[in-house]
C-alpha positions in Angstrom: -5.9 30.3 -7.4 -6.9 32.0 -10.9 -6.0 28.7 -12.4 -8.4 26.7 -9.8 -11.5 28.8 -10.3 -10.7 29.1 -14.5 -10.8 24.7 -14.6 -14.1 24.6 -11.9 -16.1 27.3 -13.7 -15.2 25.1 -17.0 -16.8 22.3 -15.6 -19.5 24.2 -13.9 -20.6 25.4 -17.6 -19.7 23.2 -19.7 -19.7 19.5 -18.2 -22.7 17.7 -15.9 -19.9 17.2 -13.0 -20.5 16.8 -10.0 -19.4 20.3 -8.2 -17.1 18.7 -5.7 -15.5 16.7 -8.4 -14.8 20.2 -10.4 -14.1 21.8 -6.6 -11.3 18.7 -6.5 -10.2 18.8 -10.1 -9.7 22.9 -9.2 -7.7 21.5 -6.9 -5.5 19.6 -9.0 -4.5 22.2 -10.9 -3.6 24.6 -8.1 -1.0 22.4 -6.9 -0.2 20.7 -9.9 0.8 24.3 -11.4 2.5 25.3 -7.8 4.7 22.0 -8.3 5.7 22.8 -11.6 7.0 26.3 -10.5 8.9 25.7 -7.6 11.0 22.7 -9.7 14.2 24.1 -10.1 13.8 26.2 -7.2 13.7 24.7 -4.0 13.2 21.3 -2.8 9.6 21.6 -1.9 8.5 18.4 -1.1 4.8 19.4 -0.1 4.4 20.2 -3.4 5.0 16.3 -4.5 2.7 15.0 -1.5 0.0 17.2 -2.5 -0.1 16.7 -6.5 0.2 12.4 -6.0 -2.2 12.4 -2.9 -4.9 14.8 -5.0 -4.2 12.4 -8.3 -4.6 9.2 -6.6 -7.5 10.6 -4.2 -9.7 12.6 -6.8 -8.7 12.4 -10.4 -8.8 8.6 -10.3 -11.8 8.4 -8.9 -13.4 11.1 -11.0 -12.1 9.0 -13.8 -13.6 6.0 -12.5 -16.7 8.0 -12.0 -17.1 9.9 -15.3 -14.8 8.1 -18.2 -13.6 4.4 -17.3 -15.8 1.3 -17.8 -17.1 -0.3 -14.7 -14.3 -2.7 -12.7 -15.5 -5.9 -11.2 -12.7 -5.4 -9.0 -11.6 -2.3 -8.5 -15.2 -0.6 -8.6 -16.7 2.7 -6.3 -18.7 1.1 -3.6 -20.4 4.5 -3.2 -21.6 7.1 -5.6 -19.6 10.0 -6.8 -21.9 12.5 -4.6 -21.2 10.5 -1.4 -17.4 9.9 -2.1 -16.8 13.7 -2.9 -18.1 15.3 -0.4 -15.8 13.5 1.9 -12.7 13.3 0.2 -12.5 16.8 -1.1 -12.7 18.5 1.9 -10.3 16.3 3.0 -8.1 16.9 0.5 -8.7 21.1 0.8 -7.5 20.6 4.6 -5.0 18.3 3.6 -3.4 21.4 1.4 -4.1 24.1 4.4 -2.3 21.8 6.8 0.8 21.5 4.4 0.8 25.1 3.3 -0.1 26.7 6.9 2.4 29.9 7.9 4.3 28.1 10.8 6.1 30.6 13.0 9.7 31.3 12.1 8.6 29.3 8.4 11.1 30.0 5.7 11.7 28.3 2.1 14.7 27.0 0.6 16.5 29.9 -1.1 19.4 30.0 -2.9 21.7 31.5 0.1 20.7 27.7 1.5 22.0 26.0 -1.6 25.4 27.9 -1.9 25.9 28.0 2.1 25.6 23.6 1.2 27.9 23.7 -2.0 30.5 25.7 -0.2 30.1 22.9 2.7 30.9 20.5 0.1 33.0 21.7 -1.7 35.5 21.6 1.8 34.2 18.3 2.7 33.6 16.4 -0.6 34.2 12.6 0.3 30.9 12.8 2.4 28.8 12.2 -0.3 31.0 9.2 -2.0 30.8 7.6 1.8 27.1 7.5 2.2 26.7 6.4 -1.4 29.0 3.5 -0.5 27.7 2.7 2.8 24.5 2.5 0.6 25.5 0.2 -2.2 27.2 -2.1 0.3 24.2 -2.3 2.5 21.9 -3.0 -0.5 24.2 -6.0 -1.4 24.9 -7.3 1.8 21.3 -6.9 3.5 19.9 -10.0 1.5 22.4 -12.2 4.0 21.6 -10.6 7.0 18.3 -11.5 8.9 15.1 -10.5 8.3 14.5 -8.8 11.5 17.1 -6.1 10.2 15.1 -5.7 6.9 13.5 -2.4 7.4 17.0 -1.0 9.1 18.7 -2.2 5.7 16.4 -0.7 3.4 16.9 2.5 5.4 20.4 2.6 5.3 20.6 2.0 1.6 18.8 5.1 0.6 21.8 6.5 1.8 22.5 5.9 -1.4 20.5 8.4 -2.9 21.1 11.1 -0.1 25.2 11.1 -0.8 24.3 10.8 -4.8 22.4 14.1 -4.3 25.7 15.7 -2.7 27.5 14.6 -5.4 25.6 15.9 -8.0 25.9 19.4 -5.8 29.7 18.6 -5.6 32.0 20.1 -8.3 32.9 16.6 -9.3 33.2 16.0 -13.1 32.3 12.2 -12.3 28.7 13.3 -10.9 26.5 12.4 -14.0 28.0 9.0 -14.4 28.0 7.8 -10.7 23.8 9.4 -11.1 23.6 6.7 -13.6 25.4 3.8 -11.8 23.5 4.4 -8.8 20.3 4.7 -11.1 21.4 1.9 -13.2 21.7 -0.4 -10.5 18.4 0.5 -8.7 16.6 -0.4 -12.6 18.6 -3.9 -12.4 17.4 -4.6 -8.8 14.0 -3.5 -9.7 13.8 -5.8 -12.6 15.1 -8.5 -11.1 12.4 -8.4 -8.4 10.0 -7.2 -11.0 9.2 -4.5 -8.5 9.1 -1.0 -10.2 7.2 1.2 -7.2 10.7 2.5 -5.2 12.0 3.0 -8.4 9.6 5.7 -9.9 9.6 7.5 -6.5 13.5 7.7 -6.6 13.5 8.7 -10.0 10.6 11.5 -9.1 12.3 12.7 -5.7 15.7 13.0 -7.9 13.8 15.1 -10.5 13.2 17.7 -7.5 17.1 17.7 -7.3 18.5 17.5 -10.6 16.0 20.6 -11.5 18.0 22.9 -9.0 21.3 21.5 -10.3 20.9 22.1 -13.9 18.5 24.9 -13.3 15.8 23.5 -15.6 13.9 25.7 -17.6 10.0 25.6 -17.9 10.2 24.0 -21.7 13.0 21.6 -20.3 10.1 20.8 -17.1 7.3 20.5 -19.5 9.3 18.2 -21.5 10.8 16.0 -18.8 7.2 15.6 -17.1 5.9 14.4 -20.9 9.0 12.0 -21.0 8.2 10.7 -17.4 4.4 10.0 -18.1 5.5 8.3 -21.1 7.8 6.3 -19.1 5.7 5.0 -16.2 3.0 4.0 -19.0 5.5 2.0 -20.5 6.7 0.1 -17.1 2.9 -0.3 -16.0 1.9 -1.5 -19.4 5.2 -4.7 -19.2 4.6 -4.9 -15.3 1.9 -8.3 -15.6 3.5 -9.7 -18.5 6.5 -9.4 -16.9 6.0 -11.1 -13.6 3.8 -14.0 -15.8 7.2 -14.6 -17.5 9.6 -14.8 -14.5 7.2 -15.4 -11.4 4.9 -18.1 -12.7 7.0 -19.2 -15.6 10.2 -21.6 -16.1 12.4 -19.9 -18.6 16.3 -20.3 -19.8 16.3 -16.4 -20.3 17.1 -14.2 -17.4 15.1 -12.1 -16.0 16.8 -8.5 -17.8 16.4 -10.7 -21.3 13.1 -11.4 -20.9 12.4 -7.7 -19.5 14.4 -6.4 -22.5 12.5 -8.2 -25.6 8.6 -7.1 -23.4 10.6 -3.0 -23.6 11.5 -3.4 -26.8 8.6 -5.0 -28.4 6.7 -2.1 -26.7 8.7 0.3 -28.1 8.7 -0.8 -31.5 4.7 -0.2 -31.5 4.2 2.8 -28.9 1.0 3.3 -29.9 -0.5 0.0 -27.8 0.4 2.1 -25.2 -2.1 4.6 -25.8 -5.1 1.8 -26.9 -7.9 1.6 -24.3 -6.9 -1.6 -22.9 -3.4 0.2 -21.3 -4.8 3.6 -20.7 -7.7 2.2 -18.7 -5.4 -0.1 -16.6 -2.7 2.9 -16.1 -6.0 4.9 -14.9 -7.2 1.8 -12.7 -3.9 1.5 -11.0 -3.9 5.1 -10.2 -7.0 5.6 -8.5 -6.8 4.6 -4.6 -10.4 6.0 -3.9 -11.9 2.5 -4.7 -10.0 1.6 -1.4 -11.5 4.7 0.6 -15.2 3.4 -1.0 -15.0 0.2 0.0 -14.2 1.5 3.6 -17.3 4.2 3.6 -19.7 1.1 2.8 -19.1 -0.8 5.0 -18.3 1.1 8.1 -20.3 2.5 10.5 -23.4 0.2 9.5 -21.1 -3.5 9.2 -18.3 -2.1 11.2 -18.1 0.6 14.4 -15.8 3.4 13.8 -12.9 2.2 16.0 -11.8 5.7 17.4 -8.4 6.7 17.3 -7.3 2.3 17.7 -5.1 2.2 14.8 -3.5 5.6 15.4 -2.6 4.6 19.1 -1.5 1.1 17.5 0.7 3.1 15.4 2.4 5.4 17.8 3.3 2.5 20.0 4.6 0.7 17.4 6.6 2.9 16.3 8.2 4.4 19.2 9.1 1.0 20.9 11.7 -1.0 19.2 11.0 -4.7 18.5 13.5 -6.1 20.5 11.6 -4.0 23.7 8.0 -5.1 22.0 8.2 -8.1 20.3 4.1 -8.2 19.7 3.8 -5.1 18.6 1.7 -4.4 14.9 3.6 -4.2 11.8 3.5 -1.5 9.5 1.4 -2.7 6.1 -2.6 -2.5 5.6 -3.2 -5.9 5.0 -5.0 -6.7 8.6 -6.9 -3.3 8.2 -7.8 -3.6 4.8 -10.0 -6.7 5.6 -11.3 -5.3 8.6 -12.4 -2.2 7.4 -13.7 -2.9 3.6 -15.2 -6.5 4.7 -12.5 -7.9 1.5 -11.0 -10.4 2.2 -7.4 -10.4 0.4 -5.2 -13.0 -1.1 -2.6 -14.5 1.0 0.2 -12.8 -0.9 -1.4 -9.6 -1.4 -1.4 -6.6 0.5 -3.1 -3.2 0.3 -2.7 0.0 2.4 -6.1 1.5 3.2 -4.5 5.5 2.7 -4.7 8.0 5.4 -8.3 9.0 4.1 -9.5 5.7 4.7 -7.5 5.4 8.1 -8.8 8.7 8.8 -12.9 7.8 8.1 -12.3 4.2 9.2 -11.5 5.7 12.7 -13.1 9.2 13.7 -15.6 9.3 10.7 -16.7 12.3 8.5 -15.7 15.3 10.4 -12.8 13.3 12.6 -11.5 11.9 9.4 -11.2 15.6 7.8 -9.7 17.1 11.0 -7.0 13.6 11.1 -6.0 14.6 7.8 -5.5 18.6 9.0 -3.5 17.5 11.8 -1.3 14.5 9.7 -0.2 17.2 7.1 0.5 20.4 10.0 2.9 17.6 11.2 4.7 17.2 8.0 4.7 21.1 7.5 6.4 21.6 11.1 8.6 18.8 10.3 9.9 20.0 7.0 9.9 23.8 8.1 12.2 22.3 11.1 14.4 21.0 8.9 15.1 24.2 7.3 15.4 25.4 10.4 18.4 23.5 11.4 19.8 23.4 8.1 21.4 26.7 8.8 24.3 25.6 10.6 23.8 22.0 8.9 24.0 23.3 5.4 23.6 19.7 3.8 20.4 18.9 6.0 17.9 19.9 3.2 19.5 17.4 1.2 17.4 14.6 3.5 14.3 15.9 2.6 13.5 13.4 0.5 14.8 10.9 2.5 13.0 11.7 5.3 9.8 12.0 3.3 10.6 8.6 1.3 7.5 7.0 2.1 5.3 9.7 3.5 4.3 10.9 -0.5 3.1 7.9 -0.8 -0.9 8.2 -1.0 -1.6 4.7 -0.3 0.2 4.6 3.1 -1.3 3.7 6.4 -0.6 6.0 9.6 1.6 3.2 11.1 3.7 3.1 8.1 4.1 7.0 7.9 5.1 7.5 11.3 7.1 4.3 11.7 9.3 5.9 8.6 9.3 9.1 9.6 10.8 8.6 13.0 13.2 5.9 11.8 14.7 8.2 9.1 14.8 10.7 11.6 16.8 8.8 13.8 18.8 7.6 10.7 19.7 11.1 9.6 20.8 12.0 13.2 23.0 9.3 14.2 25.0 10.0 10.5 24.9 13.9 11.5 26.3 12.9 15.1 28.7 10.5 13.4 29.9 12.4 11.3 30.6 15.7 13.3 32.5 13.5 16.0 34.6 11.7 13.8 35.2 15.6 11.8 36.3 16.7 15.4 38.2 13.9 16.4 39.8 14.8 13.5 40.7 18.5 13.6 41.8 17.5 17.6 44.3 15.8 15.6 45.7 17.9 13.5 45.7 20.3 16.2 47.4 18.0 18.7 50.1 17.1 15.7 51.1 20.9 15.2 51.4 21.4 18.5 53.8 18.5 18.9 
């Protein structure tokens, strides 16, 4: 909090911005500075959804705003004054709802982390399973049909979820299977020339590997540096890359020609850092042109629609396909064009954001209270989880999992919930698995000694 008022009164003396913008950017560095603090300490995923959705939702537009040239494309539809006083707010209430005592609330502590590496420790091949099951889904899903798509992607983050139990594990093989599985996830994302999944995985694992190694605050401040350096580098090669293997005939394969763009990057970092590449890294990371767009044009071209996509959302994601075979699919596309009046390419797609979802539905004061309401859910989810991770030690492990998609700040409401309650049911059906193939087990062994 002394942080939060120290940045706004800088701003209040010594800049011309807005207030709401130095209110938000106050913001920023209350939960950037609670994010850095807890690494290494528990898995707080709140943290992560708060710092991306208050970068992506304020300091890119305050960039766009205040530093960056005007974007033919990605422009602000509506001033700074206009787009602030909405979005901040939302973004205060967004926090609240995370951070909001819950009754029975309690944090990750370390009596939770030994209570899981003793677990392990008796039951180590868990994690080497669902790291296989993984791997072999992620290989065998591109022959499978495409109705099975999103239960294939699901089922090969297992991957990740028994790689995190490893690296809790005793095993002196942990640190190389972390880079095999890591490896291969680079390779697949080069290969598609699709780098999104990847950062997030490489984030989420940060929040592990801190509590592992127990990283200290130099070794946090340097790691953070490393990993903006990083995504600068992978968003600066991302169009040449996909001009070379998407649009392009070439003898080279796709990791050769990826490896000469890294390389000739590397051996001049300092491109990186020119205006051209610092103003497209700061384009690509503001979402609030998306949430402009949407406060143009509704109510005066387009009604508030009141709650329809939220309903759409709920059914769609409680009914399976097979029982609803015409029900929506999660993606923004459809409500991108209806609600900024922007018509998209036909290979593109853009999520609109739970802000925009929010406004684009209820409104000013309706989108403020969605957002409240969206985030309390998360909170009770992830304080439930905790809950039950006391007599399922490795539960907390999930966590990011469960949350895979819901830190993303671009996502729609049907593609939040439609992930949330599929990696819930996931993560239940491998705990119910799991305990009755344990006790079919020890019934066993028990029957064996008696015979």
């Amino acid at each position: 909090m002394a942080l939060g008022f120290l940045v706004f009164s800088y701003f209040e003396i010594f800049t011309h911005l807005y207030y709401m913008s130095g209110l938000g950017m106050a913001l920023f560095a209350g939960v950037g500075s609670k994010f850095i603090q807890d690494l290494g300490k528990r898995i707080e995923i709140r943290d992560m959804i708060a710092f991306m959705s208050v970068l992506q939702w304020i300091i890119g537009p305050v960039m766009a705003y205040n530093i960056l040239p005007y974007d033919e494309l990605y422009y602000m539809a509506v001033p700074e004054t206009v787009y602030m006083d909405f979005v901040v707010p939302v973004c205060y209430f967004m926090v609240l709802g995370l951070y909001l005592p819950i009754k029975e609330e309690r944090v990750i502590n370390e009596e939770d982390i030994d209570r899981m590496k003793v677990y392990l420790a008796g039951h180590p091949y868990i994690g080497y399973i669902l790291a296989g099951i993984g791997l072999f889904a992620g290989f065998a899903g591109k022959s499978l049909p495409s109705s099975l798509t999103f239960l294939v992607f699901l089922i090969t983050n297992l991957q990740y979820v028994g790689m995190y139990m490893i690296l809790f594990n005793n095993s002196k093989f942990k640190w190389l299977i972390f880079a095999g599985i890591m490896g291969l996830a680079t390779s697949a994302a080069v290969l598609e020339g699709m780098f999104g999944e990847l950062v997030q995985w490489f984030m989420l694992s940060f929040l592990i590997i801190a509590i592992v190694v127990k990283i200290p605050m130099w070794g946090k401040t340097v790691i953070i540096t490393l990993g903006i350096f990083l995504i600068m580098l992978v968003q600066s090669t991302k169009e040449e890359y996909r001009m070379a293997t998407w649009y392009a005939n070439s003898a080279k394969s796709n990791s050769e020609i990826y490896n000469e763009i890294i390389i000739s990057r590397l051996s001049t970092p300092s491109t990186l850092f020119e205006s051209g590449p610092l103003e497209n890294a700061a384009v690509r990371l503001n979402q609030g042109w998306i949430i402009a767009r949407i406060m143009n044009f509704m109510p005066e071209k387009q009604p508030f629609v009141k709650g329809e996509t939220i309903q759409t959302a709920l059914y769609a994601s409680l009914l399976p396909r097979f029982l609803a075979p015409g029900k929506a699919r999660a993606g923004g596309r459809a409500n991108f064009e209806r609600f900024t009046g922007t018509p998209l390419p036909q290979t593109t797609s853009m999520d609109i954001s739970l802000v925009g979802e929010g406004y684009a539905n209820f409104g000013f004061f309706g989108g403020i209270a969605f957002i409240f309401f969206v985030s309390l859910l998360y909170n009770w989810v992830i304080i439930k989880v905790i809950a039950l991770s006391k007599n399922n030690p490795t539960l907390i492990i999930w966590i990011p999992f469960l949350f895979f998609q819901v830190m993303k700040a671009e996502t729609d409401f049907a593609t939040v919930f439609n992930y949330l309650t599929k990696a819930a049911l996931v993560t239940f059906l491998v705990f119910y698995i799991t305990r009755t193939v344990m006790n079919l087990m020890q019934n066993n062994r028990r029957i064996i000694q008696i015979q």
